[in-house]
C-alpha positions as CSV (number, residue, x, y, z in Angstrom):
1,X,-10.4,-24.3,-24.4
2,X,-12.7,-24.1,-21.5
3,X,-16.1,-22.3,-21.4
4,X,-14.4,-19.6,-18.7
5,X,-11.0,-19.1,-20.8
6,X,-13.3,-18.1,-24.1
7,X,-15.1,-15.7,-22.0
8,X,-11.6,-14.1,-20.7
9,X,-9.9,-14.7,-23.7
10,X,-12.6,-12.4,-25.4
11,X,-11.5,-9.6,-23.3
12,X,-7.9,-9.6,-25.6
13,X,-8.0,-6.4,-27.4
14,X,-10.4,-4.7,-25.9
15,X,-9.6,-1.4,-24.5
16,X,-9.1,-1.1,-20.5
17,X,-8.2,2.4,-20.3
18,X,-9.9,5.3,-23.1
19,X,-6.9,7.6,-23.6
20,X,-6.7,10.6,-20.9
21,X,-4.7,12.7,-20.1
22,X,-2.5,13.0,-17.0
23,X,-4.0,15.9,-14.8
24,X,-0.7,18.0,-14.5
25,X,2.0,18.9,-16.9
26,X,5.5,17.5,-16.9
27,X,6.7,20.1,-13.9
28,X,10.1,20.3,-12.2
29,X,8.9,20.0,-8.3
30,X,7.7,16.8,-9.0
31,X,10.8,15.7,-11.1
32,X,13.0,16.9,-7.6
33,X,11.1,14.6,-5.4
34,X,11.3,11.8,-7.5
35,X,14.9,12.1,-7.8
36,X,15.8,13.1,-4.4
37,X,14.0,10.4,-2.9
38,X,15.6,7.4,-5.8
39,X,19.1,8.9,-5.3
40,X,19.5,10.2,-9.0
41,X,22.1,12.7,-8.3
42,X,22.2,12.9,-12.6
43,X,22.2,16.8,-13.3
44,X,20.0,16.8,-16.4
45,X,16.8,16.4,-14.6
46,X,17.3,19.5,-12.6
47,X,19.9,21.6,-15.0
48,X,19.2,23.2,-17.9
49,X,23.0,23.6,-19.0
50,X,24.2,20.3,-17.7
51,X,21.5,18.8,-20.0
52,X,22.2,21.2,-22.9
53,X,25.9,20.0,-22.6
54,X,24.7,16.8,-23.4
55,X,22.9,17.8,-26.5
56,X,19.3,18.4,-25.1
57,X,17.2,21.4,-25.6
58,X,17.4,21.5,-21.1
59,X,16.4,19.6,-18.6
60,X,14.5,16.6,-19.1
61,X,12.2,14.6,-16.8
62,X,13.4,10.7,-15.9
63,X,11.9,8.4,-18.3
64,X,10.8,5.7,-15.5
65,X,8.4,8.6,-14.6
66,X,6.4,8.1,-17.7
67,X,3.7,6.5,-16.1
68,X,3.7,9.6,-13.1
69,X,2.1,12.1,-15.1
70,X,-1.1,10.0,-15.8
71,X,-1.5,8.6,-12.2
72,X,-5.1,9.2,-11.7
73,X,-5.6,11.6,-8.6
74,X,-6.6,11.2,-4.9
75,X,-10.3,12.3,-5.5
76,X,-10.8,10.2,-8.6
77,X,-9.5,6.8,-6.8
78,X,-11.6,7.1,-3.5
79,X,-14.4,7.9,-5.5
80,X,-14.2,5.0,-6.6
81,X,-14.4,5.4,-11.1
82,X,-13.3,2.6,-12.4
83,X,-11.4,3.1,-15.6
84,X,-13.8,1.6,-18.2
85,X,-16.5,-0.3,-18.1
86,X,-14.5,-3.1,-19.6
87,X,-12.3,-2.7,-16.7
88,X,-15.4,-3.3,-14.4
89,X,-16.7,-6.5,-17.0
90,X,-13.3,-8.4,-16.8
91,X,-12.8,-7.8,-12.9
92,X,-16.3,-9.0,-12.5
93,X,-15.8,-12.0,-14.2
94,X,-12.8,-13.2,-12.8
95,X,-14.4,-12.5,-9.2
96,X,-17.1,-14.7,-9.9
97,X,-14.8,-17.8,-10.6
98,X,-13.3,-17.3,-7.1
99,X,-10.0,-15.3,-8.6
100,X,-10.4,-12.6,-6.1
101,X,-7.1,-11.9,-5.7
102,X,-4.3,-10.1,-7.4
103,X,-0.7,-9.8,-7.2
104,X,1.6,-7.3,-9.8
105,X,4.4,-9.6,-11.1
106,X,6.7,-7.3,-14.0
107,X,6.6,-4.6,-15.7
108,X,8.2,-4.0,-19.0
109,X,9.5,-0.2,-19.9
110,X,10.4,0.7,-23.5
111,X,11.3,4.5,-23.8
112,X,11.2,6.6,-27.3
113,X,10.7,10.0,-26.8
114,X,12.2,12.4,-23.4
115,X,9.9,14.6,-22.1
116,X,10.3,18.1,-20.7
117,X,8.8,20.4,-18.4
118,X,5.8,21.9,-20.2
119,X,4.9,18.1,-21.7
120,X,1.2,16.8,-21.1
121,X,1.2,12.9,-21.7
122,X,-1.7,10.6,-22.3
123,X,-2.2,7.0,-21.5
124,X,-4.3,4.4,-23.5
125,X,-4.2,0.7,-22.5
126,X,-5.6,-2.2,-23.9
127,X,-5.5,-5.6,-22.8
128,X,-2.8,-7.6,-24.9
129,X,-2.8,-11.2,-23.2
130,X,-4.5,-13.2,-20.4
131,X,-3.5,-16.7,-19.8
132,X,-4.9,-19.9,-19.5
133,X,-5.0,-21.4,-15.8
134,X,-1.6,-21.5,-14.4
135,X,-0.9,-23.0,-10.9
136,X,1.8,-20.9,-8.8
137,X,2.6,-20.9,-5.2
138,X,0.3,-17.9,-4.5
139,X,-2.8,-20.0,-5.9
140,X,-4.1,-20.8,-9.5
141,X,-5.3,-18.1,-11.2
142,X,-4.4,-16.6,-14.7
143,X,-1.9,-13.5,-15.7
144,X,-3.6,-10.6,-17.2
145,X,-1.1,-8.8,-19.7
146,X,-2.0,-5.3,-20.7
147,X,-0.2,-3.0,-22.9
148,X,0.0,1.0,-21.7
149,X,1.1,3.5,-24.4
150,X,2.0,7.2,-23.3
151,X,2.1,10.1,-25.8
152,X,2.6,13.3,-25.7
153,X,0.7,16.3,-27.1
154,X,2.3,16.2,-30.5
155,X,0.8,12.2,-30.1
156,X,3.9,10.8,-30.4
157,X,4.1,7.3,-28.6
158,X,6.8,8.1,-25.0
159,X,7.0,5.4,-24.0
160,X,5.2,1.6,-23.5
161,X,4.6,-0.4,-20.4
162,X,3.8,-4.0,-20.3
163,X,2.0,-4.6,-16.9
164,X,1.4,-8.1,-15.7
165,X,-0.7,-8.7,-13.1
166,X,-2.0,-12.8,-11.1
167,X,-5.3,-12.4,-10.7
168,X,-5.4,-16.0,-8.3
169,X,-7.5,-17.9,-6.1
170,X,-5.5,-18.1,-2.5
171,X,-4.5,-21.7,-1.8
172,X,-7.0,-23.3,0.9
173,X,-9.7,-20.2,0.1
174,X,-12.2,-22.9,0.3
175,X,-11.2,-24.2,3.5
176,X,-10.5,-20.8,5.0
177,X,-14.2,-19.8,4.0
178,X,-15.4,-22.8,6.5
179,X,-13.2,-22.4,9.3
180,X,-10.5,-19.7,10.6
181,X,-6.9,-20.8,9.4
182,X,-5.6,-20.3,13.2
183,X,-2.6,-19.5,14.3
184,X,0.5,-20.2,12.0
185,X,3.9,-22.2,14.1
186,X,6.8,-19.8,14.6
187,X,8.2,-16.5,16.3
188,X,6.8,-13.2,15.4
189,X,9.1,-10.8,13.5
190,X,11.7,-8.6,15.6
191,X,11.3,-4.8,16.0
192,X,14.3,-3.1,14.5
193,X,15.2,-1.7,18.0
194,X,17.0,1.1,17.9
195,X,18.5,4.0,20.7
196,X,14.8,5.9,19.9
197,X,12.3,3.3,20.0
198,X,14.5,0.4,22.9
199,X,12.0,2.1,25.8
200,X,9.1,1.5,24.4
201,X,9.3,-2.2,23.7
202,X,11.0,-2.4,27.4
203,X,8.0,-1.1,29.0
204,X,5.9,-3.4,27.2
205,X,7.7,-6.5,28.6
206,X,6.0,-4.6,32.0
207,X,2.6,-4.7,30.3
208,X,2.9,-0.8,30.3
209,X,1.9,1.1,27.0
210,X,3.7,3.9,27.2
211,X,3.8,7.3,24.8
212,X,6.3,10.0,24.5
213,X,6.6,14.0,25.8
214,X,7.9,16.5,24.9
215,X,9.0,18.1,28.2
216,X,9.8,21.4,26.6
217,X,5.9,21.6,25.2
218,X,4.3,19.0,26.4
219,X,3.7,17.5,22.9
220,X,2.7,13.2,23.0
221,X,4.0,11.8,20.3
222,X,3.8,8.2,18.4
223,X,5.9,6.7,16.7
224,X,8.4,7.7,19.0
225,X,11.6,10.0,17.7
226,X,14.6,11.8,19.0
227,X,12.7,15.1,18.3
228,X,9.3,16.9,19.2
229,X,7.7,18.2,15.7
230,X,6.2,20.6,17.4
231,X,9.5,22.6,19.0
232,X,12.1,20.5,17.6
233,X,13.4,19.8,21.4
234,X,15.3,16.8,22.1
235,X,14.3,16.5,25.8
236,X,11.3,14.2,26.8
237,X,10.6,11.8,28.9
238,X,7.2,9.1,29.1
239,X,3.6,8.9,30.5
240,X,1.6,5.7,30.9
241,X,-1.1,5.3,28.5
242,X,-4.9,4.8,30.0
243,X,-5.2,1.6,28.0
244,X,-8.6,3.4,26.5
245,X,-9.2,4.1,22.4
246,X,-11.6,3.8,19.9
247,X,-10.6,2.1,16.4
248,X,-9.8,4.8,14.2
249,X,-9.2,1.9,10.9
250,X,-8.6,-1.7,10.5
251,X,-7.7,-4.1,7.7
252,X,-8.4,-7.8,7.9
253,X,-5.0,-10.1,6.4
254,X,-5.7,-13.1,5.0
255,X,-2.6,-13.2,3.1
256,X,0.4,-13.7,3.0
257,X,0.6,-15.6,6.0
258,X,3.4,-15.1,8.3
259,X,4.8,-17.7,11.2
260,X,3.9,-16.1,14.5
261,X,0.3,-15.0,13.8
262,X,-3.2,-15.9,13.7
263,X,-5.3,-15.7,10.8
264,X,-7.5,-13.6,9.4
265,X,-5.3,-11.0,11.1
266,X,-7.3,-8.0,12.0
267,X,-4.6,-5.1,12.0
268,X,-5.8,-1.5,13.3
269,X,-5.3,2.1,13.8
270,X,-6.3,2.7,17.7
271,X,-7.1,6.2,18.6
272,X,-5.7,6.4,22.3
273,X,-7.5,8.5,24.7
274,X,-4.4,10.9,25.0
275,X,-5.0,11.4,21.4
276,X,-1.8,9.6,19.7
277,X,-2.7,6.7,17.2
278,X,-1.0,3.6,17.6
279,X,-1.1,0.0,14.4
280,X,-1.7,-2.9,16.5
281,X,-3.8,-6.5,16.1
282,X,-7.3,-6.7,17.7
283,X,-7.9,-9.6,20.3
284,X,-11.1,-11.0,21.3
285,X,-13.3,-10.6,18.3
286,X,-14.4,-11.8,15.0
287,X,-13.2,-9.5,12.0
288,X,-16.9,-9.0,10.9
289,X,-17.6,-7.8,14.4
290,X,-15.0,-5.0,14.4
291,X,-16.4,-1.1,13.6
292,X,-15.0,2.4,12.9
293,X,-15.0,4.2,16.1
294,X,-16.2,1.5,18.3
295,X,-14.3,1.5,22.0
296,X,-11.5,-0.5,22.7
297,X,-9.4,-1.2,25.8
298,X,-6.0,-2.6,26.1
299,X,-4.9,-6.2,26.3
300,X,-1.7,-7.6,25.7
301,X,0.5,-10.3,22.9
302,X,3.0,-12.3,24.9
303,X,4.2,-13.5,21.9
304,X,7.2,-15.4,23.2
305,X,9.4,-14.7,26.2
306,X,11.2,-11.6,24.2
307,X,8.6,-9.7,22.6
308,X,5.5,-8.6,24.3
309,X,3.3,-6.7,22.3
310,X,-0.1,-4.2,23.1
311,X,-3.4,-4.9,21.1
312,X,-6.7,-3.9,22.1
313,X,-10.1,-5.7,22.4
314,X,-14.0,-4.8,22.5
315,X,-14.1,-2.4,25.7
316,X,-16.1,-4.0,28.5
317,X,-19.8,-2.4,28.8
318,X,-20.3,0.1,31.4
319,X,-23.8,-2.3,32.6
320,X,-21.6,-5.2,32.4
């Protein structure tokens, strides 16, 4: 066993996660979304006397949302608390050896106990397995096992959840640190066109951004729609975009890497002028150049002869 495999193996039963609790109680609102948006048209979730006809004490919340009512919250994640210290040793020590990079591969449910509206559940998770080195078509890199258990209050165990993650070293990472990877042969990805969106990628063809109206209330609008959210009217018609923005966000792709584009991909959120927001790539500069907020003007992806595309680049200086 190698040096570096000790070390990780010595993670293995360590605790990732102390037990905490999930910040909300087992509650019906959140059991309707969930099932209106999977489809689960099963009445027990929802109805109290189509469950009892089944034998339960009411309604009961889907098992696959075991994990729901522990998801740490919005605040907690962008403050950035990481869930243990061992969490932050293991991650840390993978970095280090170059296996930046991670990539969820299965997850396996068991189920023991239904909960209810009402029910708090905890979570505890320790760290069951990690792998020797295991070469894969992402990278090499090794599969970190962990084992979640959820309880409720009365502490008995709802459910378990193996979670395997890749934490892997991208294939050519060492080239791609010395050189850009360039653009990769092959046509970009159609648009789904569609009877709402058809204009807009036909004006581009014309090197014309264009953005929808509302010509009931004069509302812009992006992505486009067959409806203003403002007055729900169906009428609008276009206006031609200055070609001016600042970057509102941006991400830089490394991976996976799709035929048709260049890499590292730098994909932003451009705040137009008018005020709508529109994704697009970045042209014309390096991805450690690009800035929150920095002015951008409009240049344009000819990608092949059927798809032209908008992106933006570094505006030009007023002194230049």
């Amino acid at each position: 066993m190698s040096e570096f495999l000790t070390k990780l193996k010595a993670f293995e039963g360590q605790i990732l996660t102390p037990t905490v609790w999930g910040p909300d109680e087992v509650n019906t609102p959140m059991i309707r979304h969930w099932v209106e948006t999977m489809g689960d048209t099963s009445p027990i979730y929802l109805d109290d006397d189509a469950a009892r006809a089944t034998g339960r004490d009411g309604a009961v919340a889907p098992a696959l949302m075991a994990q729901v009512w522990t998801m740490r919250t919005f605040n907690d994640k962008m403050a950035n608390n990481d869930p243990s210290q061992v969490w932050t040793d293991l991650i840390a020590t993978l970095d280090d050896e170059g296996f930046t990079s991670v990539v969820a591969t299965d997850s396996d449910f068991e189920f023991f106990v239904e909960l209810r509206p009402g029910d708090r559940v905890s979570l505890t998770e320790v760290i069951e397995d990690i792998s020797e080195e295991k070469k894969t078509g992402l990278g090499v890199g090794h599969f970190v096992t962990t084992l979640k258990t959820y309880r409720n209050a009365d502490h008995e165990v709802v459910a378990t959840q193996r979670w395997r993650t890749l934490r892997f070293k991208p294939k050519g990472s060492e080239k791609a640190a010395e050189k850009p990877v360039g653009p990769i042969p092959g046509l970009r990805p159609r648009p789904a066109l569609n009877a709402d969106n058809a204009f807009w990628f036909e004006a581009a063809k014309e090197h014309r951004l264009v953005i929808q109206r509302c010509t009931a209330c004069g509302t812009l609008r992006h992505p486009t729609g067959p409806m203003c959210g403002e007055c729900q009217s169906l009428d609008w018609d276009t206006v031609d975009a200055s070609g001016r923005g600042t970057v509102y966000s941006f991400v830089v792709n490394h991976h996976p890497q799709i035929p048709g584009f260049e890499y590292p991909l730098i994909v932003a959120t451009i705040e137009l002028e008018e005020g709508t927001r529109l994704i697009t790539n970045m042209t014309g500069i390096a991805p450690d150049e690009v800035e929150i907020d920095m002015p951008v003007e409009l240049d344009w992806i000819d990608a092949d002869p059927d798809l032209t595309l908008p992106a933006f680049r570094p505006a030009a200086r007023e002194d230049s």
